[in-house]
C-alpha positions in Angstrom: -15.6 -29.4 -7.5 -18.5 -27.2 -6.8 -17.5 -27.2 -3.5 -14.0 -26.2 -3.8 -15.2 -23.5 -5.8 -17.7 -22.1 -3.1 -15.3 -22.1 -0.6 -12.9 -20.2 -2.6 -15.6 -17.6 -3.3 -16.4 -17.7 0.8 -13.1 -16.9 1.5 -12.8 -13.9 -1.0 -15.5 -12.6 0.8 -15.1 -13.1 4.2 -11.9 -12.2 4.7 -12.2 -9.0 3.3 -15.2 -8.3 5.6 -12.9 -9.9 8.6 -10.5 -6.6 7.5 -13.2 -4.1 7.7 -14.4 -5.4 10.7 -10.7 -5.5 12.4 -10.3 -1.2 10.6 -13.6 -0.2 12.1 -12.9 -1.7 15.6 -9.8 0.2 15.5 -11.4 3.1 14.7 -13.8 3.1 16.9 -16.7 2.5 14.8 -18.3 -0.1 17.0 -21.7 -0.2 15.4 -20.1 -1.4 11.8 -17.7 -3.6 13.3 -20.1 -6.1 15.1 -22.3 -6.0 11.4 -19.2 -6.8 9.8 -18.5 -9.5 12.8 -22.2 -10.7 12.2 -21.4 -11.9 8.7 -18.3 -12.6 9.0 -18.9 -15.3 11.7 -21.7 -16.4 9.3 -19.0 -17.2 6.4 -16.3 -18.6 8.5 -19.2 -21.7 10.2 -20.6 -22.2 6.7 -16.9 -22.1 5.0 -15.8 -24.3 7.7 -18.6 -26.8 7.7 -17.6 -27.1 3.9 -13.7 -27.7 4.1 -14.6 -30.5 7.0 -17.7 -32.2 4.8 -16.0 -33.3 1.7 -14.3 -36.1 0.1 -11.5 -33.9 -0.7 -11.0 -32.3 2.7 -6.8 -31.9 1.9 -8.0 -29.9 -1.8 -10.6 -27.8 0.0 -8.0 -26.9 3.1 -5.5 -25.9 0.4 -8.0 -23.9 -1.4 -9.3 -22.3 1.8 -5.6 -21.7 2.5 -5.3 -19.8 -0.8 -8.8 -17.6 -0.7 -7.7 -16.3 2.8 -4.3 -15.0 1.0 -5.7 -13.4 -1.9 -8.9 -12.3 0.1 -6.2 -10.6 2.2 -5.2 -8.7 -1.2 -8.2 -7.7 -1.9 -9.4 -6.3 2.0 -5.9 -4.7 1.6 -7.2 -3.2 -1.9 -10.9 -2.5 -0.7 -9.8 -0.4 3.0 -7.4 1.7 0.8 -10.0 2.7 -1.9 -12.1 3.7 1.1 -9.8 5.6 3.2 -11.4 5.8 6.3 -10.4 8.3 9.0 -7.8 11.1 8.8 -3.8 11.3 9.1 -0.9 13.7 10.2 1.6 14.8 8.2 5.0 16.3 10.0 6.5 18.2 7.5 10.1 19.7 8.3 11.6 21.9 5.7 14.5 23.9 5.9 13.3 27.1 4.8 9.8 28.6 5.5 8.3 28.0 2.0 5.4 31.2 2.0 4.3 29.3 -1.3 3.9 25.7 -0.4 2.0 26.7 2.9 -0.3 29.6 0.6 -0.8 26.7 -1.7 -2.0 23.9 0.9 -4.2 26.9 2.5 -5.7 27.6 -0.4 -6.3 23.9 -1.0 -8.3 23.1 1.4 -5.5 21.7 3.7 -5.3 23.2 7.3 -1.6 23.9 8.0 -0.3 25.4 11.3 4.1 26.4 11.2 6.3 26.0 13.8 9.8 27.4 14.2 12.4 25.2 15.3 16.3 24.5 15.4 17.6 21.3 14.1 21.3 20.1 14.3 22.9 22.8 11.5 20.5 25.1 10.8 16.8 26.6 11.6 13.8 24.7 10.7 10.3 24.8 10.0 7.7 22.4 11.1 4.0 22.1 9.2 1.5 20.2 10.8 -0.8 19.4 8.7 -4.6 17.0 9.1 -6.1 15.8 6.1 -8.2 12.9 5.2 -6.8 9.8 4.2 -8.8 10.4 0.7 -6.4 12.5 -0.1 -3.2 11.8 1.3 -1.2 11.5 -2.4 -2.9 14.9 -3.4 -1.0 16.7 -0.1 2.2 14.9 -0.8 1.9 15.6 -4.9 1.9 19.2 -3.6 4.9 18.7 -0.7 7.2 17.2 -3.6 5.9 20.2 -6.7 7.3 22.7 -4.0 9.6 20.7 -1.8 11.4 17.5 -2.8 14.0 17.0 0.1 10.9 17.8 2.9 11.2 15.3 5.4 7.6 13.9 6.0 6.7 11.4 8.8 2.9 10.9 9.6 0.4 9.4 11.4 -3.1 8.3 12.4 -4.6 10.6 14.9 -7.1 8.7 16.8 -8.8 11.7 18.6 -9.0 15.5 17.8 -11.1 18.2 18.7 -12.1 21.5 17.1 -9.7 23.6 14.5 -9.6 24.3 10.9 -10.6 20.6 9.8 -13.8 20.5 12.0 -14.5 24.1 11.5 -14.7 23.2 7.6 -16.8 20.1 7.8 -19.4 21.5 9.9 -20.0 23.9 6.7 -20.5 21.1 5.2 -22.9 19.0 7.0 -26.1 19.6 9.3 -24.4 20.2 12.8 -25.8 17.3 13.9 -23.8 14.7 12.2 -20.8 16.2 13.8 -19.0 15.1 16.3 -16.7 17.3 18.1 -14.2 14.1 18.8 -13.6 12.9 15.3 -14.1 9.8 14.2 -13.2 7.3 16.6 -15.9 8.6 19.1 -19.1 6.5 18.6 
């Protein structure tokens, strides 16, 4: 039993780290993805070694079964606590809302307007970067001033300079900047 119980716990940890790993790669965050390979390979020999060892080797592939689904939860659970990285949001309105974009602006948000024409009527286009930390905060604000916006977004996997780089550098020593974002290590 003790066994089945450690390779439950084995599972709820290394898949979790097997989703980090798999978000950083993406990323481009090489240097924390092979760590998080590292120990994940670890995990998955000894968890392995476990399932194969026993008496009960049906029970403990069953339970291994089970702690890779729920350790998929909670990797699900743990990348979207730590928002890593940044997103796009295309927001088309149908009027040029001076207040929603004065709002963002003075937020924090950096939000550029385009002019368009769409199939009845003029449109406007905001294009706005923010960190995935605060993704509901921007879209709280999108539906306070403008329910029937239509919103698509995006991950950006490179950028370079404008009002989001300009405002982290006052934030940090220059040399922890990068001037290609975060997927450039």
């Amino acid at each position: 039993m003790k066994e089945i119980l450690l390779i439950l716990i084995l599972q709820l940890i290394y898949v979790p780290i097997l989703t980090l790993r798999t978000i950083f790669l993406v990323k481009g965050m090489s240097m924390y993805a092979s760590v998080f390979g590292f120990v994940e390979a670890l995990i998955y020999v000894f968890g392995l070694s476990l399932v194969f060892s026993g008496d009960q080797s049906t029970w403990a592939m069953i339970v291994y079964a089970v702690g890779f689904g729920i350790g998929i939860i909670l990797g699900s659970y743990i990348e979207s606590r730590l928002a890593i990285g940044y997103t796009t949001f295309l927001v088309n309105l149908m009027t040029k809302n001076e207040e929603l974009i004065n709002r963002l602006r003075q937020e924090g948000f950096g939000v550029t307007v385009y002019y368009g024409e769409g199939r009845d009527s003029a449109r406007y286009r905001l294009d706005i970067l923010t960190k995935r930390s605060r993704e509901e905060e921007l879209l709280s604000f999108i539906e306070e001033y403008e329910p029937r916006a239509f919103i698509i977004s995006y991950e950006p996997r490179k950028f370079k300079g404008g009002f989001l780089l300009k405002s982290l550098k006052k934030q940090k020593p220059k040399k922890q900047i990068k001037e290609q974002g975060p997927s450039s290590k």
